[in-house]
C-alpha positions in Angstrom: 0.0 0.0 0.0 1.3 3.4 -0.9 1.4 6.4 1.8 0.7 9.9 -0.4 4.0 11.5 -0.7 5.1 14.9 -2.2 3.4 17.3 -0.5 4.9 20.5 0.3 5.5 20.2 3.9 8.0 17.4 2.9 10.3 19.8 0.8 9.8 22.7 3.4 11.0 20.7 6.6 13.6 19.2 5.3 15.0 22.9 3.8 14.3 24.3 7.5 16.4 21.4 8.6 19.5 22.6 6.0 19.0 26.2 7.0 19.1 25.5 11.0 21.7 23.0 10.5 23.9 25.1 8.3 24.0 28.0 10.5 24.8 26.2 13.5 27.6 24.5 11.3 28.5 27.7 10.4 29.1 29.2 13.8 30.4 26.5 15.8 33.1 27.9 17.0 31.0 30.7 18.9 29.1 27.5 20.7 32.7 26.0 21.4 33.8 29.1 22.6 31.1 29.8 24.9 30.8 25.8 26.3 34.4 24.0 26.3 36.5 27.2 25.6 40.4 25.6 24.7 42.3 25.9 27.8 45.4 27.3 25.2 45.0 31.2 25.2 46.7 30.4 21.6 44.1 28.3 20.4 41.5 30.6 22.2 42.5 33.3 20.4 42.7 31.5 16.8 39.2 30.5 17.6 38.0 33.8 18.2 39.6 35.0 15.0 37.9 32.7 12.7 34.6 32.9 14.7 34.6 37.3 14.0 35.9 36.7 10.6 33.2 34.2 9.8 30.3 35.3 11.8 26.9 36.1 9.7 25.4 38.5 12.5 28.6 40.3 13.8 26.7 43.2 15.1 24.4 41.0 17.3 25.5 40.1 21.2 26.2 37.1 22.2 23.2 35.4 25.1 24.5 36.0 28.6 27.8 37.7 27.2 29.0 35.1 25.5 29.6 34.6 21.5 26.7 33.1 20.4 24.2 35.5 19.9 20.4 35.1 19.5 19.3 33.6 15.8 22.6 31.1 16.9 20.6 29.6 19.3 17.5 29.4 17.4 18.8 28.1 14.7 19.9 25.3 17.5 16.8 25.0 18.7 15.5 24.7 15.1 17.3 21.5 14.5 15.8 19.5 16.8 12.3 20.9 16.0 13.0 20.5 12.2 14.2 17.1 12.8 11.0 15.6 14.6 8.5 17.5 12.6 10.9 15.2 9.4 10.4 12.4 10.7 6.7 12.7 11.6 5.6 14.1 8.4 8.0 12.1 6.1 5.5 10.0 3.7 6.6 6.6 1.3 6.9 7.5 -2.0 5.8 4.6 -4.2 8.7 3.6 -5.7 10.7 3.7 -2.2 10.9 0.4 0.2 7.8 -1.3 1.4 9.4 -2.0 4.7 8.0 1.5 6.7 8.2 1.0 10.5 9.2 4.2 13.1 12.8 3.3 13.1 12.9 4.1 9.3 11.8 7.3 9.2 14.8 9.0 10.4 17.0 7.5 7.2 14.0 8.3 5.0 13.8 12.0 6.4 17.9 12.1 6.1 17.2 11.2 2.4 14.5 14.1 2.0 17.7 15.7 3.5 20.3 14.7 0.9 17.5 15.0 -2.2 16.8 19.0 -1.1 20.9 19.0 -0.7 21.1 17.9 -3.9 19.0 20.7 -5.6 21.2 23.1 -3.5 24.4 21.7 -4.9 23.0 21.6 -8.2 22.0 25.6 -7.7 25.5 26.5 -6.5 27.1 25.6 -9.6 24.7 26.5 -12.1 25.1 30.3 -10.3 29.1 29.7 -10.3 29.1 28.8 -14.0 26.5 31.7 -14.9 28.6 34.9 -13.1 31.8 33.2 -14.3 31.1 32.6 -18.0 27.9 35.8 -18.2 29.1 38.4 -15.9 32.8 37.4 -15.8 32.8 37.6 -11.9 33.7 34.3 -11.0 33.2 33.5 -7.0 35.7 32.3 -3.9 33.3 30.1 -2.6 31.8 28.2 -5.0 33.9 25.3 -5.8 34.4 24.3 -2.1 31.2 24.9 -0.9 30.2 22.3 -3.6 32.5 19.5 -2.5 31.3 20.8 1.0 27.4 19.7 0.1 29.0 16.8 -2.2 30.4 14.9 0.9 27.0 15.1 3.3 24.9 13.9 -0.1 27.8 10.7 -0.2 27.4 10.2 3.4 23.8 10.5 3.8 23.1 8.6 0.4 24.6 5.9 1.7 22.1 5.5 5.2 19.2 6.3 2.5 20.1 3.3 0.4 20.9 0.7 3.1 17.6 1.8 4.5 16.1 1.4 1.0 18.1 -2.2 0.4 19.3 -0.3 -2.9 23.2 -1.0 -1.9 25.1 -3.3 -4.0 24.3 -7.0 -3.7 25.1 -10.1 -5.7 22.3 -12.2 -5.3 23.5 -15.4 -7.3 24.3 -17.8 -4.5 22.0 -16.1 -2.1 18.8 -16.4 -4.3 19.5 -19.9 -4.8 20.0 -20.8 -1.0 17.1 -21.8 1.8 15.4 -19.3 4.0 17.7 -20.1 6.7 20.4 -20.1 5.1 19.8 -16.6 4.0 18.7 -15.4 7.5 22.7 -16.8 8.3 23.4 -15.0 5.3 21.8 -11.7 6.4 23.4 -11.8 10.0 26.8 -12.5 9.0 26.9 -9.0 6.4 24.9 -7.4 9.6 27.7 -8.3 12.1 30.7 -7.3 9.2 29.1 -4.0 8.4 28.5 -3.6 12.5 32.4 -4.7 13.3 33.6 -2.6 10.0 31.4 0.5 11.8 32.9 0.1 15.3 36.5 0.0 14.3 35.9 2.8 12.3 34.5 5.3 14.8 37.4 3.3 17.5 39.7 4.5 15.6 39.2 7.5 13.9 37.5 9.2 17.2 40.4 11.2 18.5 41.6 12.4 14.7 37.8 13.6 14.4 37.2 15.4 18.2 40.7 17.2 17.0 39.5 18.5 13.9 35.9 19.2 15.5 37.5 21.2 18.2 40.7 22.8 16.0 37.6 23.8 14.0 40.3 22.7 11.3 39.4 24.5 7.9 40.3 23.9 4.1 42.9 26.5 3.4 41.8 28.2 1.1 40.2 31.8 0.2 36.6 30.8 1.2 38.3 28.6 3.4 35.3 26.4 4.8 35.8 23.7 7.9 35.5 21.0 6.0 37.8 18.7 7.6 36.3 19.5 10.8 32.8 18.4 9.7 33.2 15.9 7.1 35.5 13.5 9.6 33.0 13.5 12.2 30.2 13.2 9.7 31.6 10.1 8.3 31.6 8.5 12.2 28.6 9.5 13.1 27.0 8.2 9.7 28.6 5.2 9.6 27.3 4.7 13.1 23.4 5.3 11.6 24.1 2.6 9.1 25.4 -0.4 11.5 22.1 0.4 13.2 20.0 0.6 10.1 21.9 -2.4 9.1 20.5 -3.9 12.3 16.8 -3.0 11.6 16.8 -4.7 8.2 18.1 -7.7 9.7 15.1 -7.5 12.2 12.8 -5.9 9.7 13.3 -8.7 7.6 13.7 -11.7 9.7 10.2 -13.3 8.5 9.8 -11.3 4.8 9.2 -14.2 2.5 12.2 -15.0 -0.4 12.5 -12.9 -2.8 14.0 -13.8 -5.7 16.3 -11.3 -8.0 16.0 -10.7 -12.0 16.8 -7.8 -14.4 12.9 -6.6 -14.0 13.7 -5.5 -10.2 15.1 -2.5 -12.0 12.3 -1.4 -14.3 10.0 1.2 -12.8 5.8 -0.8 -13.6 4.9 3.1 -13.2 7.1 4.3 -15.8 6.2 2.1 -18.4 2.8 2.6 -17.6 3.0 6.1 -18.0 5.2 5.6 -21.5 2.7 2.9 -22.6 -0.2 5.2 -22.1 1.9 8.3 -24.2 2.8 6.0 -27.4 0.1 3.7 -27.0 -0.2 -0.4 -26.4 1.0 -0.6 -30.4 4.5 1.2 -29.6 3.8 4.7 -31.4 0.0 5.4 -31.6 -0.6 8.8 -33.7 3.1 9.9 -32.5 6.6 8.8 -33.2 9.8 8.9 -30.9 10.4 12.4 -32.5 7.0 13.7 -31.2 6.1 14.3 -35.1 3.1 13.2 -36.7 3.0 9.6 -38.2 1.7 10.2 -42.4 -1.6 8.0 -42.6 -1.7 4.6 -44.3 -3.3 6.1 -47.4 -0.8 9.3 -47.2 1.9 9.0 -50.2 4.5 7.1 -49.6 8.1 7.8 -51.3 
């Protein structure tokens, strides 16, 4: 059974998400500042310099004399608002995973995330290539900010298709095997990915907190943090998909066998859609070109 999907509170929220989330990205250092200040009074005062030279509001005060200043701290209270209203208001589309219990909404609202996050990548380098090659005004930002958005849509993708089963998978031995054998099947990839996921944030932990904290950035003239968000974005995701790994497995557990062919690919609604365009014959009164098919008794060369 399909859920109605695309209604316009599902491209708002998850744009209100972005918005929240990319200011508070944006001025961490004035949260870091204000809550686990660097005991260094050299690394205080680098922090402090990139916070003022990045800060979006620098005439505003910061709350309680501190740096964070008002819209900072909505736009943290935003995420977590933005977030639940996501997940309670996310909908199935029909071509997406039939599997739809609570625990899947959060990687389904994370891909409402990464498709809204794709349209805003797509944006930042249509304007880059317009002022560059129209107005001759080429930018500073534009370039990293788009392998900025590039790496959350990788990450995020990937929760979104282990959520939706639409990984990789080479069914040929596992298609052919017993139910139980392909529940054995399923745990052993479970416990991999899970083992994979906990050696990954083991040991890439402290490299990420020193980034996060550094507030390391790229080094160049826009000069974004990237490393300081994308490191601990690739823990923390990679976390998400050992446990969305998890809920498949349990998800799954009693799903009667499914077995795998070339036509798992072709979208029924698609060709239903072309079918009813060109007609049952293959071309109706139109041809691929969209021109007018001459009549039987038309001349003929």
């Amino acid at each position: 059974m399909h859920e109605k999907s695309g209604s316009l509170v599902e491209w708002i929220v998850p744009l209100g998400f972005i918005l929240c989330a990319s200011w508070v990205v944006w001025h961490i250092p004035a949260f870091t500042l204000d809550w686990v200040p660097p005991d260094d009074p050299s690394q205080f005062d680098k922090l402090s310099a990139l916070f003022k030279r990045n800060d979006v509001s620098p005439g505003m005060a910061g709350v309680f004399g501190g740096f964070a200043d008002i819209i900072d701290w909505g736009a943290l209270i935003g995420v977590p608002i933005f977030a639940v209203l996501g997940i309670m208001t996310v909908r199935r589309a029909p071509m997406e995973f039939e599997s739809w219990k609570a625990a899947d909404r959060l990687s389904v609202f994370i891909g409402r995330v990464t498709m809204m996050l794709v349209v805003l990548l797509c944006s930042v380098m249509l304007y880059e290539v317009f002022v560059r090659y129209v107005l001759n005004a080429a930018t500073l930002w534009a370039n990293e900010l788009s392998l900025w958005i590039a790496g959350f849509i990788f990450l995020f993708a990937g929760l979104y298709a282990m959520q939706q089963r639409s990984h990789i998978r080479i069914f040929l031995l596992y298609d052919v095997c017993p139910r139980w054998l392909q529940r054995t099947f399923d745990c052993i990839s479970t416990a991999l990915i899970c083992i994979f996921a906990f050696f990954l944030i083991y040991g890439g932990y402290g490299e990420a907190f020193d980034k996060f904290y550094r507030w390391e950035t790229f080094g160049t003239a826009f000069d974004p943090p990237i490393p300081a968000t994308i490191k601990p974005a690739v823990l923390f995701v990679i976390g998400l998909v050992a446990v969305q790994s998890v809920i498949n497995l349990i998800s799954d557990w009693n799903a009667e066998p499914v077995m795998h062919s070339a036509a798992d690919d072709i979208d029924e609604d698609e060709l239903r859609r072309l079918r009813e365009a060109v007609g049952q014959s293959g071309t109706n009164e139109m041809d691929v070109t969209r021109g007018s098919i001459q009549s039987d008794t038309g001349r003929r060369d």
